[in-house]
N, C-alpha and C positions, 0 to 999 in steps of 0.2 A: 441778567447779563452782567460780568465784571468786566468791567474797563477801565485802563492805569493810561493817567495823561499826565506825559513829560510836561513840567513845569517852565521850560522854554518855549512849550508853541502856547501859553497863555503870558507870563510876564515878558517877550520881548529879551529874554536876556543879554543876547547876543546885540540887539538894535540898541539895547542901553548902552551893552560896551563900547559900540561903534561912536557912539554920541558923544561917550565921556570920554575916550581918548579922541576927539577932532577935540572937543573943548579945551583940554587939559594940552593941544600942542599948540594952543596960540597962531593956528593959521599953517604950521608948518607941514598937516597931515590933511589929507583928507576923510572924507567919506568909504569915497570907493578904494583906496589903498586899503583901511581898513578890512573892508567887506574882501577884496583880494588877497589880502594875509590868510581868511579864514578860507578864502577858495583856493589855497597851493600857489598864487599865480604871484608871489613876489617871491623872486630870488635872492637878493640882496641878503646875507647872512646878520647883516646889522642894522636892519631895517627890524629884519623877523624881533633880533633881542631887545631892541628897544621897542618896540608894539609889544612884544609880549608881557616885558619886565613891566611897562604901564597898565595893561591887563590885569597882572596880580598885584599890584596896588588895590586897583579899583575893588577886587573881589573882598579886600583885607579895610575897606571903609565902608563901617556900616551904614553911611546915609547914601549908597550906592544902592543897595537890595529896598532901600524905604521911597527910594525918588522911580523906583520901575515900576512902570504901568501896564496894564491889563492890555489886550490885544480885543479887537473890535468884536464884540458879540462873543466874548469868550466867557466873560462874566455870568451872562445869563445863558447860555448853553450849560453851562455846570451848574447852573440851580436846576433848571428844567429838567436835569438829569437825574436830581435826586426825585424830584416831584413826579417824574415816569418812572419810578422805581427800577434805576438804572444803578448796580451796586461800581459807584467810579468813585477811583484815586487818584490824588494829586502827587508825581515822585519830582524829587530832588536827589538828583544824583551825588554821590558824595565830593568829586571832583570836575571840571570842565577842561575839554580841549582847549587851548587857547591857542594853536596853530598846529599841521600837520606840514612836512616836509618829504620830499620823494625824492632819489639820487634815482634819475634813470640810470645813469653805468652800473649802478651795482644793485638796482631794483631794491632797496632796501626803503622804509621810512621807517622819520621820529617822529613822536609825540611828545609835546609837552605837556602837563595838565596842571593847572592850578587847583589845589585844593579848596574850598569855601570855606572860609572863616568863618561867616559870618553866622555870630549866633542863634539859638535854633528859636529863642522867644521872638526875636526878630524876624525872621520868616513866620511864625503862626500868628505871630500881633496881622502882620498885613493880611494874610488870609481869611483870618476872623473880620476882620474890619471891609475886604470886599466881598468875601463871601458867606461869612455866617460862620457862627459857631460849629455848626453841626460836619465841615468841613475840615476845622480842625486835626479832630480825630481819625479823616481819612490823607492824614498827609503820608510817604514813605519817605527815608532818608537811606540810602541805602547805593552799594556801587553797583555800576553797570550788569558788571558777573553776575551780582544776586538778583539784581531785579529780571533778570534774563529766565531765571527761575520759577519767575511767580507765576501759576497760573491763570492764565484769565482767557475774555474771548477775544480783547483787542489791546492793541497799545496803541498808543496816539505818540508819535516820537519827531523830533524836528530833522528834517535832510540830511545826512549826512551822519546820525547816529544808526548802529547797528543793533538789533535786539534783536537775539535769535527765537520769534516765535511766526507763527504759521502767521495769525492776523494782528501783520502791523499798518499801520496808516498812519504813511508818512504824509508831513505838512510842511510849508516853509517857515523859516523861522518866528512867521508873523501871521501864520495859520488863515490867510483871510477867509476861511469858508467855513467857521465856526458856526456861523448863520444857518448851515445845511450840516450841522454836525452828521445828522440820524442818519444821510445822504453817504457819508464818509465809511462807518463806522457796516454801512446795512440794514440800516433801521429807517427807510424813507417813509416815512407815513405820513399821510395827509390830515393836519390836526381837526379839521371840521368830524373827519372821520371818528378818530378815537373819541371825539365826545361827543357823537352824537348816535352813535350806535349803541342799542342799549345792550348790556350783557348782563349775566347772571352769574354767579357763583353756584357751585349743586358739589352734591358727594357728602362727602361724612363731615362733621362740624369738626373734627381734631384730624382734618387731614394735613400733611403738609405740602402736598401739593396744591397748587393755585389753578385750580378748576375751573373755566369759565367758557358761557357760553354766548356768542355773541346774533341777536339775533336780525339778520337781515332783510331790508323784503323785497329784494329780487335772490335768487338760484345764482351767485358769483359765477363769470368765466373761471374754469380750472387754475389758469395762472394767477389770476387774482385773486383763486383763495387759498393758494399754496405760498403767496408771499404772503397773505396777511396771518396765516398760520406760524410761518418761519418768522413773523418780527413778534408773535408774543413767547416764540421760544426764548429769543435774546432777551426778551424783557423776564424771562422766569415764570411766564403764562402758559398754562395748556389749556391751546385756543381752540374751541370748534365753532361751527358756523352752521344756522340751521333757520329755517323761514315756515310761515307759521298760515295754514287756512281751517278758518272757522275754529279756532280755537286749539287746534290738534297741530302739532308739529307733523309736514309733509317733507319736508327736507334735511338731512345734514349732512356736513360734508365725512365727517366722520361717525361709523358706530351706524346702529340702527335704530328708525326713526320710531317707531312706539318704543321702543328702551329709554331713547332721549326724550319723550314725551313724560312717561312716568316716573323716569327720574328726577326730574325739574320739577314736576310738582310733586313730588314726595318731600324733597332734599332742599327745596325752595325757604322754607321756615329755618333751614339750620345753620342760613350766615345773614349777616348783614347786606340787604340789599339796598340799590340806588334806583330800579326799576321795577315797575307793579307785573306780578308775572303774567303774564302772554295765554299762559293751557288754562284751559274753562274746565278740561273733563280726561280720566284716566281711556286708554284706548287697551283691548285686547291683546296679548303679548301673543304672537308667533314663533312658538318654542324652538322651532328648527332653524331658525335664523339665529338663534342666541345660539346654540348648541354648534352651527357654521360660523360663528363667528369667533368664539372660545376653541376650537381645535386648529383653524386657520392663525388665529393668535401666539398659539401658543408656540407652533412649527416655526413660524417667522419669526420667533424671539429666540428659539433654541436650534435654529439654524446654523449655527456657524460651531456650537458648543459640541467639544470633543471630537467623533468621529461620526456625527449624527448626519452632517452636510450630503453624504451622497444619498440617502433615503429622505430625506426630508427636502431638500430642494424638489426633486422629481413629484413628488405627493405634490406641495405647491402647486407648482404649475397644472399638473393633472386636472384641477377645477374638476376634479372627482370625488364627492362628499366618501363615498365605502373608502376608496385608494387614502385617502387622505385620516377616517376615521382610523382604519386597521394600524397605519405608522404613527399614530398618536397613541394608540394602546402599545405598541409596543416599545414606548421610550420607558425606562430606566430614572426616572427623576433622579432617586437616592445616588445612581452612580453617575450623575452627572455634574462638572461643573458649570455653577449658576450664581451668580451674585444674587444680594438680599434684594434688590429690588424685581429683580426676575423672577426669584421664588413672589414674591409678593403677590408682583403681578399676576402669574399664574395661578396659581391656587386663591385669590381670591375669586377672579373668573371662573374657578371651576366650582367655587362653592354658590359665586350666585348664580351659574347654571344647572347646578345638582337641585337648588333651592327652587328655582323655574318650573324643574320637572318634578317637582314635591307639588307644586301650587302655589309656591311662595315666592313675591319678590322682594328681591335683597339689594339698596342700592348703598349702603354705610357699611365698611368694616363691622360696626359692630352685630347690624342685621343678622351677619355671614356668621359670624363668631358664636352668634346665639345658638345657632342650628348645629353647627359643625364646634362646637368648641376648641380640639383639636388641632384647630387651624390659627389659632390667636399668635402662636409665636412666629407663622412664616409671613402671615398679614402682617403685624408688627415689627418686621425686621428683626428678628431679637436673635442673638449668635450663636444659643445655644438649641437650636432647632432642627429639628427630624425632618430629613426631606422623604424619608418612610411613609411621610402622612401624605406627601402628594402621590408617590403609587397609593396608596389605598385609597383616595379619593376618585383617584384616574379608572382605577378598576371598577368603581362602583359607577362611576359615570359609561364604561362600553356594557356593562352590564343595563343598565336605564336607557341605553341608547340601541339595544338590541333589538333582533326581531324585526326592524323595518329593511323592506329593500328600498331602492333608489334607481326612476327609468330615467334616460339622459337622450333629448336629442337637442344638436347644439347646447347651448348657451342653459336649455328648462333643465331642471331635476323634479321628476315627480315622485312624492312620499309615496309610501301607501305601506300599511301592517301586512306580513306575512304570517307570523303566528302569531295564532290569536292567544294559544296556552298561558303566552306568559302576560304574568300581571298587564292592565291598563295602566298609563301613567296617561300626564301632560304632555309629552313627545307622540308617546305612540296615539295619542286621542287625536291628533292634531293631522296625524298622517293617513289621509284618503282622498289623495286629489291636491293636497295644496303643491303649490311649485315656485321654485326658486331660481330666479335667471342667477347662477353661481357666480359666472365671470361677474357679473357687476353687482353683486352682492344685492339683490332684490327682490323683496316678495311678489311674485305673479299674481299668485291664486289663492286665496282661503276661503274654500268653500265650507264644509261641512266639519264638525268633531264628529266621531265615534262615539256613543253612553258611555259617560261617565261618571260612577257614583262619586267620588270626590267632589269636594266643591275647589275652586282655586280663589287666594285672595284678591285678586285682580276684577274689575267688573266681570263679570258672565253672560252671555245671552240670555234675551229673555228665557220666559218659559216657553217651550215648542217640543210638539209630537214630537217623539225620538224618529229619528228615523236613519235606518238603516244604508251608510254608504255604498256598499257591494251589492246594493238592486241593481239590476244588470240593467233595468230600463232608467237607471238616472245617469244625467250628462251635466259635465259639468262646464262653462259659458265665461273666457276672463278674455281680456284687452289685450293684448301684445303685438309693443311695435318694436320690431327685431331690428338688429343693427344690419349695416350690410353682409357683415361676415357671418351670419349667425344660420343656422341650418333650422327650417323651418317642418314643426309637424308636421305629419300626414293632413291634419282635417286643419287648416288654417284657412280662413276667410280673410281673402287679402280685401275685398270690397270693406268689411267691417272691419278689418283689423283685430279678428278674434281667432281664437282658441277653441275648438270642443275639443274634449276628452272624456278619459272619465276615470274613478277614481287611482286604478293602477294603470290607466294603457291611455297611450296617445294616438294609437292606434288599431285597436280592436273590429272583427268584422260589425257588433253593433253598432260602431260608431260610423260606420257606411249609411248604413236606415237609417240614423237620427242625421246624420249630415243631410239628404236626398229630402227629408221632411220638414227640417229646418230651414232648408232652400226655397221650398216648393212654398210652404204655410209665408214665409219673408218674414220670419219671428225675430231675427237679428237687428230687422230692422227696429223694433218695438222696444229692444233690452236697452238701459242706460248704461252701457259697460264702462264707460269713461267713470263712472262715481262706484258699481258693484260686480262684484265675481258674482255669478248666476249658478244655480243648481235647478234644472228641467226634469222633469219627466215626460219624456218622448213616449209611448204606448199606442201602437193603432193610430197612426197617423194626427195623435192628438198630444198639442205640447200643453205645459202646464209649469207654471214657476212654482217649485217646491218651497225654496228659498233663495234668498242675496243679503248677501256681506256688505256693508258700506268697507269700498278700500281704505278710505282717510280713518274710520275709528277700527275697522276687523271686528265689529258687532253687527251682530243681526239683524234686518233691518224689515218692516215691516210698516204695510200704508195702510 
C-alpha cells in the first residue's frame, strides 16, 4: 500500500503558528482569534493583514520549523508503518494558506499563501532526528497541483486542504487518532493477530509477488476472511487462508485444497520461512477441479476485454462445466486486448493444468517453462511476446479435455468418459463417477480411476485389482449435505445424508435395486461417509465394498 501524509497533521504547523503569533503579540491577540483567522470568521481587513504579515515572518525564521513538535503518537505510527511494510511519504507542500477570505455579495474568495523559506537541510535534519534516516529519503516537496497527481492508495491531508483523489483521510490539524492510524486509513487489524498467526510464503523463489499463506485453526466467518484478505492487499500481500487436519490441508479460502496442500510442501524450501510447515504428506490431485478452476479463471479475467462480456458473463453464471468449456475454446487470445499481467496469469494456469493432465505437477514458473518452453515470454512479462502461443495452448487443452460428458442436477456435476477411442489421459482417467458441487466449487465424490498405463508424479494409489468403472452392478456411496436451494438426486438418502449413483447416471433404472437393497441390508448405516467416498458392488441382493477414497487425502484406502 502507498500512502503520502501531509506533514501538518504530524508537526502541528498551524498550532505552532497559533502559539508564536499569541507570543509575539504581547497579550494583544489571542488564541482563538488566531484559530478564527484560519476559520474565515474575522472580518476585520486589518486584523487579517497584520495576522497574516506576522505569519510570514514566522515561516522566514528558521528556529520556527526547529521549535515544532510532533503530534501525539504520530511518531511511532510512522515507524510502525515502515516496519508493516507500508510504502508511506512524508509531503511538504511548497507554499501554506495563511488566511482564506469570502465576499458573500460577490461569492468570490482570496487566498493568501506564504511561501516556506525555510531551508530544505533544516526540515530533513528534524526528520532524521525524530524519525530515522530511512525517512529521509521518503520526504516530497512539491505544490498542491502536483502532489494531487501522485498516485497512491491514501492521503492523509489536514481539514480544510483539498486533494483531488478518491482515498483521502482527512484529520484535524493535530490528528489525534494517529494511535488508530490502520483504523483511518482501512487497515484495522488486530496486532495479537498478525503475530501470532503463522503464515507461509510458497510459489516460485524469483516471484515478485508476495505470496502468502496464513494458516488458521478455525474455518473464518465469510466477512472476516474477506477483510483480513482485503488489508494484506493494502499492505502488498496476496493473502489466503487455509486450516489444516491431520496433516493435510481441509480448507482455503481461496483456490483448491489439494492444489494448496501440494503446493506448500513443494514450494515450502524456496523462501525464507518463520514457521515449521504444517503438511506431513502429498494428497492425490483431482484433475477436474484444476481444469474448473483454470477456465472459470480465465472467463472472469477476460470478461470485460473487447467485446467478449456478452458470451462470457452468461457462461459464468451457467455453473455449467460443457457451456462454460465451449466459450473458453472459442476466445481468440491473439486478437484480444490483455495487459502483461493477465497474459501471465493465464497461460501460466493453462500450462500448469496442460501439465496436471500430462501427470505432472507444476507449481514455479520455472516448472511450467520446462515443459512448455514456449511459454517463458508471457510468464515473464517480457513485450515482445506472441499471444499466438496462448491459442495453441488453449487448443491443445479442449483437445485433452475432450471426450468427457457432464450430468447436472442442481448444484452436482458428474464426470464420466464417453469415448473411449481417444487416448487416456489424467482427466479423462479421473472421470467415472467423480462429482463436483460447481456453484461452490467442491469436490463430492472420487471414487474410482479408469487403467491407466501412465504413471503420474503425484502419490498414486496403491497397487489394486483394476477394476472396471462401467460394471453396471457397481454403485458408487459420497456424503452430501445440500444447501437449501440445491435440487436433490433421485437416489438421496436424507436419513444418511448420501448419494448413490453410479458412474455416469444419478439416476439409472439399476440404481432402483441397489437403492431397495441398500435400504433393506441398512449397509449405509455401517459406511464411514463422513471420512470416504465408497465404491459397492450390489449383485443378488449381496453388497460388498469394492473400494473407498479417504476424502481428506483422495487415496485409497484400505484396513
Amino acid at each position: 500500500m502507498k500512502l503520502v501524509i501531509w506533514a501538518d497533521t504530524i508537526l502541528d504547523i498551524k498550532k505552532g503558528l497559533v502559539q508564536h503569533i499569541v507570543d509575539q503579540s504581547n497579550g494583544k491577540t489571542t488564541a482563538q482569534e488566531v484559530f478564527e483567522l484560519f476559520e474565515n470568521k474575522i472580518s476585520s481587513n486589518k486584523k487579517q493583514k497584520m495576522l497574516s504579515t506576522t505569519a510570514k515572518k514566522l515561516f522566514e525564521d528558521e528556529q520556527f520549523f526547529k521549535s515544532l513538535v510532533a503530534s501525539d503518537h504520530s511518531i511511532n505510527a510512522l515507524r510502525d508503518m515502515l516496519k508493516e511494510g507500508v510504502d508511506a511519504y512524508l509531503y511538504f507542500p511548497t507554499s501554506y494558506t495563511i488566511y482564506t477570505t469570502r465576499s458573500v455579495a460577490q461569492n468570490q474568495f482570496a487566498v493568501v499563501s506564504a511561501i516556506i523559506p525555510t531551508p530544505l537541510d533544516i526540515r530533513l535534519d528534524w526528520i532524521k532526528n525524530a524519525l530515522g534516516k530511512e525517512w529521509v529519503d521518503r520526504v516530497i516537496i512539491c505544490s498542491t497541483s502536483v502532489i494531487s497527481g501522485v498516485k497512491c492508495d491514501y492521503f492523509i491531508v489536514p481539514q480544510g486542504e483539498n486533494i483531488q483523489s478518491p482515498h483521502v483521510v482527512y484529520s484535524s490539524s493535530s490528528f489525534p487518532s494517529w494511535k488508530d492510524w490502520r483504523k483511518n486509513v482501512g487497515i484495522e487489524v488486530v496486532e495479537t493477530m498478525s503475530k501470532t498467526i503463522p503464515f507461509f510464503r510458497h510459489g516460485s523463489h524469483n516471484s515478485v509477488d508476495v505470496d502468502l499463506l496464513y494458516l488458521f485453526d478455525h474455518i473464518p466467518p465469510p466477512k472476516e476472511a474477506q477483510d483480513f484478505i482485503f488489508v494484506g492487499e493494502r499492505l502488498g500481500e496476496d493473502r489466503n487462508i487455509f486450516t489444516i487436519k491431520d496433516g493435510v490441508v481441509n480448507f482455503c479460502q481461496v483456490g483448491i485444497v489439494d492444489s494448496m496442500n501440494n503446493a506448500l510442501l513443494q514450494t515450502y524450501p524456496l523462501h525464507k520461512q518463520l514457521f515449521p510447515l504444517p503438511i506431513t504428506q502429498a494428497v492425490k490431485r483431482a484433475v477436474p477441479m484444476k481444469i474448473n478452476e483454470t477456465i472459470k479463471n480465465t472467463l472472469v479475467k477476460i470478461r470485460n476485454a473487447d467485446n467478449l462480456r456478452d458470451i462470457i458473463v452468461p457462461a459464468i453464471k451457467s455453473y455449467d462445466f460443457e457451456i462454460r468449456r465451449q466459450v473458453f475454446g472459442s476466445v481468440d487470445f491473439a486478437g484480444t486486448t490483455l495487459d502483461l499481467d493477465t497474459i501471465k496469469n493465464i497461460t501460466f494456469r493453462l500450462g500448469q493444468t496442460l501439465a496436471l493432465i500430462q501427470g505432472h505437477e507444476c507449481f514455479t514458473k520455472d516448472d511450467v517453462i520446462k515443459l512448455f518452453p514456449d511459454m517463458k515470454p508471457l510468464i515473464y512479462r517480457e513485450k515482445d511476446l506472441d499471444k499466438n502461443v496462448m491459442n495453441k495452448y488453449k487448443d491443445i487443452f479442449m483437445k485433452e479435455t475432450d471426450g468427457v460428458m457432464v450430468k447436472c442436477v442442481g448444484d452436482l456435476h458428474l464426470y464420466y468418459v464417453v469415448d473411449y477411442d481417444i487416448p487416456m489421459n489424467f482427466f479423462r482417467s479421473q472421470c467415472n463417477g467423480l462429482v463436483v458441487d460447481y456453484r461452490f466449487e467442491l469436490l463430492r465424490c472420487f471414487p474410482l480411476n479408469h487403467y491407466c498405463e501412465n504413471k503420474p508424479s503425484w502419490p498414486e494409489d496403491p497397487s489394486h485389482p483394476v477394476i472396471d468403472p462401467t460394471d453396471p452392478d457397481l454403485f458408487i456411496v459420497f456424503r452430501y449435505v445440500p444447501t437449501k436451494s440445491s435440487e436433490l438426486p433421485k437416489w438421496y438418502f436424507n436419513k444418511h445424508q448420501v448419494v448413490i449413483c453410479q458412474y455416469n447416471s444419478f439416476d439409472s433404472e439399476l440404481l432402483q435395486n441397489a437403492y431397495k437393497t441398500l435400504d433393506s441390508e441398512n449397509t449405509l448405516h455401517l459406511l464411514d461417509t463422513c471420512n470416504y467416498y465408497y465404491v459397492l458392488l450390489v449383485k443378488h441382493e449381496r453388497v460388498e465394498v469394492v473400494a473407498k477414497r479417504n476424502r481428506l487425502t483422495n487415496l485409497l484406502a484400505y484396513d
